[in-house]
C-alpha positions as a Markdown table, in Angstrom:
| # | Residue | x | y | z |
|---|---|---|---|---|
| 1 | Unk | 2.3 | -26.1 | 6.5 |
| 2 | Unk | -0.8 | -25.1 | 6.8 |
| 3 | Unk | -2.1 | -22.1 | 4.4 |
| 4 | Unk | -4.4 | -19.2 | 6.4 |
| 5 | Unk | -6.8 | -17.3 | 4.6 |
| 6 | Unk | -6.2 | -13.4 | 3.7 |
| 7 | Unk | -8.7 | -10.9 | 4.3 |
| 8 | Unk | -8.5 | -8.2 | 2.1 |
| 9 | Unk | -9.3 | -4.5 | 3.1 |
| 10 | Unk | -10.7 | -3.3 | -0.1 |
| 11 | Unk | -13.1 | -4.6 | -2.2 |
| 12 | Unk | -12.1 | -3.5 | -5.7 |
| 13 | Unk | -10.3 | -5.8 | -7.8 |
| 14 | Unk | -9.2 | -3.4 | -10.5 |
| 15 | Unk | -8.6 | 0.8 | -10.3 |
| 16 | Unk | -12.1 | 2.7 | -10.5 |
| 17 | Unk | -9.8 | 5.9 | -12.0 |
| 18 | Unk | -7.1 | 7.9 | -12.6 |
| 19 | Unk | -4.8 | 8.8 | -9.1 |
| 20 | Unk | -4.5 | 12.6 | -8.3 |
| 21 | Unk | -1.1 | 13.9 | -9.3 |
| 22 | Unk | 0.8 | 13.6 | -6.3 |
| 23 | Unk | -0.7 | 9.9 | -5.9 |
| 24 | Unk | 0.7 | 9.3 | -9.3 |
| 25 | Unk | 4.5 | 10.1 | -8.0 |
| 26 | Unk | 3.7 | 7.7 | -4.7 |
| 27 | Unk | 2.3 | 5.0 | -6.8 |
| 28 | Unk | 5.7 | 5.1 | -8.9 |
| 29 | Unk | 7.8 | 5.3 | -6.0 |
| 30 | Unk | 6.1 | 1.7 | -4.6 |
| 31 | Unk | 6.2 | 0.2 | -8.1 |
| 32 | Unk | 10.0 | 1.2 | -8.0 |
| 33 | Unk | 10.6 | -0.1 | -4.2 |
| 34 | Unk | 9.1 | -3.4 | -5.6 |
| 35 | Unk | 10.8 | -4.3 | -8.9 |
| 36 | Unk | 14.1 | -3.7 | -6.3 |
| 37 | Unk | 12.6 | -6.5 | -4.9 |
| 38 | Unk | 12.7 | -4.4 | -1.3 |
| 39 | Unk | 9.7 | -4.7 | 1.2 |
| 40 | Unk | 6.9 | -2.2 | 1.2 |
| 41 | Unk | 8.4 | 0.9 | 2.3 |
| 42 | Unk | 7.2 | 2.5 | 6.1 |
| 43 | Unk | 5.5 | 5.2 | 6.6 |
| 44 | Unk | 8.7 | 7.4 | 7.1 |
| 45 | Unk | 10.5 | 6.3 | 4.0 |
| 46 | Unk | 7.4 | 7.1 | 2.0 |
| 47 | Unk | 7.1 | 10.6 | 3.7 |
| 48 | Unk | 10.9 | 11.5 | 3.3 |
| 49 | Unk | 10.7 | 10.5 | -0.4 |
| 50 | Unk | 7.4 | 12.3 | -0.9 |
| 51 | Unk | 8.8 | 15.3 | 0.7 |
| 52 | Unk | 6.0 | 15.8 | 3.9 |
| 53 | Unk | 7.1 | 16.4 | 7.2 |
| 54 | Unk | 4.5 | 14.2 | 9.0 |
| 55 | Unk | 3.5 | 10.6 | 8.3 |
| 56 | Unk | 0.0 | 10.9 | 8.7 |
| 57 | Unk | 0.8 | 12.5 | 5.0 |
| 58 | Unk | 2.0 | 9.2 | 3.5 |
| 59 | Unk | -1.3 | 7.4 | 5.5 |
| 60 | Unk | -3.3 | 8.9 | 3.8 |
| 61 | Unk | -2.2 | 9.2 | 0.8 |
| 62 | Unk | -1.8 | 5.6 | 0.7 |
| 63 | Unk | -5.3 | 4.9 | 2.0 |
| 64 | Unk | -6.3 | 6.7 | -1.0 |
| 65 | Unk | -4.5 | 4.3 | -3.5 |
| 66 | Unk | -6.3 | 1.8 | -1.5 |
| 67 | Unk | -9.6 | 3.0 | -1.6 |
| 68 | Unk | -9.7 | 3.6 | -5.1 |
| 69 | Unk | -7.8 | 0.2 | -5.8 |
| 70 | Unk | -4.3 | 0.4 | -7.2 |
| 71 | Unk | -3.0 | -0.6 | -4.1 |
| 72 | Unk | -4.5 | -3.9 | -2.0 |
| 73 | Unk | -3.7 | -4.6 | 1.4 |
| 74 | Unk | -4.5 | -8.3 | 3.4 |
| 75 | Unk | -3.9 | -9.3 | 6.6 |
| 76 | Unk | -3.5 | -12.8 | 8.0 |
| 77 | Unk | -6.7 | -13.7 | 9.8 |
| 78 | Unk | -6.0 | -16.3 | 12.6 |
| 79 | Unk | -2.5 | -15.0 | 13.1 |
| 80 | Unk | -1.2 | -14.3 | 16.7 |
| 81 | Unk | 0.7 | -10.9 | 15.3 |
| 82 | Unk | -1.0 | -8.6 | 13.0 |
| 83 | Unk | 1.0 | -9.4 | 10.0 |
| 84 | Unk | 0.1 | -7.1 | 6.7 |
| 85 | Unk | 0.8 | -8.0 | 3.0 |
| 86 | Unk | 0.4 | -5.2 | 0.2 |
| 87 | Unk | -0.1 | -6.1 | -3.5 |
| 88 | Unk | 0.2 | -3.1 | -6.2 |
| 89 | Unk | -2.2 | -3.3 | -9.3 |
């Protein structure tokens, strides 16, 4: 089987700062999904968790983890479906 490469989004390899508060509490909630050893929640879960009524919300919020490097998202390059892969710092 052959192994495709990753491209990943962001560019930082480790956290530039501290997250904003309500950050912090998403942050936890995806460090909890993943020692469960459940997928990377959707959009919705993370919204209904986080308390917001639109998911928009939870994008950016998690765009913001992403940007500043606590969260890392790849996706597969040559592959015919867009699959994505997240990896928490």
């Amino acid at each position: 089987m052959e192994v495709r490469p990753r491209r990943f989004i962001t560019s930082r390899d480790w956290p530039q700062r501290e997250p904003p508060p309500r950050r912090k509490v998403l942050l936890a909630f995806l460090q909890a999904e993943r020692e469960q050893a459940r997928p990377f929640p959707t959009m919705r879960q993370i919204a209904d968790h986080m308390g917001w009524h639109n998911e928009q919300s939870s994008r950016d919020a998690l765009m913001g983890l992403i940007r500043d490097g606590w969260v890392r998202m790849a996706q597969d390059v040559d592959a015919k479906r867009k699959r994505i892969y997240w990896e928490l710092r």
